[in-house]
N, C-alpha and C positions, 0 to 999 in steps of 0.2 A: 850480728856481724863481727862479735869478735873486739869492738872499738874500746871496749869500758877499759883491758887490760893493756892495751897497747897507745891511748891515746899520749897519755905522756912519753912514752919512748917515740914514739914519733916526731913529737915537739925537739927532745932531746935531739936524735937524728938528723934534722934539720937545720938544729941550729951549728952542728956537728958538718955537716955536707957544703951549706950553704955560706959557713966563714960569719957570721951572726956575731954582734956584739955582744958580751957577756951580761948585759941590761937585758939583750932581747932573747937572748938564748934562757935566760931565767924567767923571763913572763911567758916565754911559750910552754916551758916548762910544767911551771905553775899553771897555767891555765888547763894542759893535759890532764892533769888529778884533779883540779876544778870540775870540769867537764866531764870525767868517769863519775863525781861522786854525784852532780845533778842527774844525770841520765838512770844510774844506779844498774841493776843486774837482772835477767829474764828470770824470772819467779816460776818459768810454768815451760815445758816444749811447745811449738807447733800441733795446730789440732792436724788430725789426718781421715782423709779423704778417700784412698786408693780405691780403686776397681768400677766397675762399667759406670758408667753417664750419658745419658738420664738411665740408664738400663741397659744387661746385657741381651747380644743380639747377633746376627748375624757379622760376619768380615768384620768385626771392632777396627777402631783405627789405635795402633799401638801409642800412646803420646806420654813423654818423660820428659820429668823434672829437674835439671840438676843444677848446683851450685851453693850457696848461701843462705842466711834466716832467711833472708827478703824472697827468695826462691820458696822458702817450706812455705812460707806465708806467716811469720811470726809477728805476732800485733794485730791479725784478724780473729773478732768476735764470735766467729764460727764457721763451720767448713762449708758452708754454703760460701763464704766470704775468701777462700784461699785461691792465690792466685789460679791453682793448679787446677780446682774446680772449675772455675771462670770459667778460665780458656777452654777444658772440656767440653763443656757445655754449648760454648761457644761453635766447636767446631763439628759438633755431634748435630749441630742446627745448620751450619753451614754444611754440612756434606751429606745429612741425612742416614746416617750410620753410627752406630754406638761408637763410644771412645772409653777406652782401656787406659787409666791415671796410674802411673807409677812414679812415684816421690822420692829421689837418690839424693837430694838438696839435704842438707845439713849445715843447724847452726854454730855459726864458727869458721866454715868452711872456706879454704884461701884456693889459691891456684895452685899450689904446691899441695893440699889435701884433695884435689879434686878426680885426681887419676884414681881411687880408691873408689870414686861414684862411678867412675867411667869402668872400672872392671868389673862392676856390677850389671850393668847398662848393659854391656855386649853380650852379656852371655843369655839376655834373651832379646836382642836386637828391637827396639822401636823402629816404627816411622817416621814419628817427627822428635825432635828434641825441643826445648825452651831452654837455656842454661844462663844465667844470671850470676855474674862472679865482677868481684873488683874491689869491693869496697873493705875487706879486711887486706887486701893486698895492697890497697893504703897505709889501714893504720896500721899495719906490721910491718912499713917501712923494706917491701919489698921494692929491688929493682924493677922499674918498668919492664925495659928488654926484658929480663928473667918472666917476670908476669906474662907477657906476652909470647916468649915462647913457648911457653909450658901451657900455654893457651892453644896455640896452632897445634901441638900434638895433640892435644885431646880431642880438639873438633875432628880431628884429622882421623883417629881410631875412632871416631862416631860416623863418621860418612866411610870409613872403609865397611862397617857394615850395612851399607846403603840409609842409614839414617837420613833424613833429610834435618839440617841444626841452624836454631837458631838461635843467635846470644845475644843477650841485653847486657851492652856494656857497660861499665865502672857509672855509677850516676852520682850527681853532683852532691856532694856531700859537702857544700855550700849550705844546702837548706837546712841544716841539723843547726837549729839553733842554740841548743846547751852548750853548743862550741863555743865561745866566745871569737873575737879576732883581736891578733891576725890570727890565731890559729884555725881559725875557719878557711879562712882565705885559702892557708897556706895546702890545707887540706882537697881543699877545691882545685885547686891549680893542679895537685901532685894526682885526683881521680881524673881531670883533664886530659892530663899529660899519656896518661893509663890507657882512656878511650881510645884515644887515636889509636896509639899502639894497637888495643885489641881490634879496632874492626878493621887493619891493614892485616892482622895475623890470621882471624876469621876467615876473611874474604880469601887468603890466601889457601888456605886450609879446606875452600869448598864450601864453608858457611856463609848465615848471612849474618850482618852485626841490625841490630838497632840502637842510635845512639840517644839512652835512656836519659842521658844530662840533658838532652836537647829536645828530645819530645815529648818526653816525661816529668822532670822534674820542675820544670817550670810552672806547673800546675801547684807543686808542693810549698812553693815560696809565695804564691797569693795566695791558698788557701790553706796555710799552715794549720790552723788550730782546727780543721775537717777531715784533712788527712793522714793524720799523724795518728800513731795509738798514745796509751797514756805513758810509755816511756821517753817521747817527744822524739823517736828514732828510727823507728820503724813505722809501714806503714800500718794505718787500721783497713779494716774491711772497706771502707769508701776509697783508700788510696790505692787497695790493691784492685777496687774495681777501675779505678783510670785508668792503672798500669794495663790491665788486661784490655779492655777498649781500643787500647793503640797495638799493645803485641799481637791479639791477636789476626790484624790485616796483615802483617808479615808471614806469619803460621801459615795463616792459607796460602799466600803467596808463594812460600818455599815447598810446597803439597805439589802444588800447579805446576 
């Protein structure tokens, strides 16, 4: 997600925005390159998945991925394990019709890189979309508004071509333990602040938001050492199957 190079400038930022005493503006600091050097750097890309699930077949359902690591599925032990499978599968059972995985999710990816998935996407139109985005528009210290408008355009070129979308919002990057606090906190507050923003911008835009801090991550925070992979950041293959468990009754829902 982008966090390892950005998490000190965040710290910095904040203490920068928010008028912070020079004590606290220097352990949030400090704590930001603390927290890059435990977590440390993705060694390997996203395994990939793409094309028919369980099998091609008649009228596929076209269904796209886009957004961030957490979107490709980075941290799951194999592609049986990736969110984007999951959900296929998922829905290839709920509808009785093959489904067509195409993966435009990129790690690193913020909302200001995201219009580069989305020119991709259009130009062979899905049916449903999954788009997962937020959590590097944290730690790069982008403005909410700004995040969230450039959020509504995008959902917004995905339903002009009858996509049906749906976005899992900023999730709480409270449970990323190698943060320390406050900068966890501080962190948590500022993906908070984020959500709201997106799923007013979503909803406005014609999508649906799910809000991932609130259905989702709360699972992550009691079951930290199950769901996490081993860079304590992302999730593993058991995290991205909870993830998918809950996204996918929305999926269907926006089909209907």
């Amino acid at each position: 997600m982008g966090v390892l190079r950005t998490l000190r400038v965040t710290a910095m930022t904040v203490g920068t925005v928010g008028g912070l005493s020079g004590a606290m503006y220097g352990l949030l600091s400090g704590q930001g390159k603390r927290a890059r050097s435990l977590i440390g750097r993705p060694t390997h890309d996203p395994h990939q998945a793409d094309g028919f699930h369980p099998a091609p077949g008649v009228n596929p359902l076209k269904f796209a991925v886009l957004g961030d690591s957490v979107a490709a599925g980075l941290g799951a032990e194999s592609t049986d394990l990736l969110p984007g499978v999951l959900l296929a599968r998922g829905l290839a059972e709920e509808y009785g019709r093959p489904v067509r995985l195409t993966t435009y999710a990129v790690v690193g990816a913020n909302t200001k890189t995201l219009m580069a998935q989305v020119d991709r996407a259009v130009l062979d139109p899905p049916d449903l979309v999954l788009l997962i985005i937020g959590g590097n528009d944290v730690t790069g210290k982008m403005r909410v508004r700004t995040s969230a408008a450039l959020l509504r355009i995008q959902v917004a070129r995905l339903r002009n071509t009858g996509a049906r979308v749906v976005v899992g919002t900023c999730p709480d990057l409270g449970a990323i333990r190698p943060v320390p606090q406050p900068l966890r906190w501080v962190l948590r507050n500022w993906g908070r602040m984020l959500a709201r923003a997106q799923r007013e911008a979503v909803e406005r835009a014609g999508g649906v938001a799910v809000p991932i801090a609130d259905l989702v991550s709360p699972e992550f925070h009691t079951r930290y050492s199950e769901l996490f992979s081993p860079d304590r950041f992302h999730p593993n293959g058991a995290g991205y199957r909870h993830a998918a468990d809950i996204l996918l009754a929305p999926l269907c829902a926006a089909l209907r």
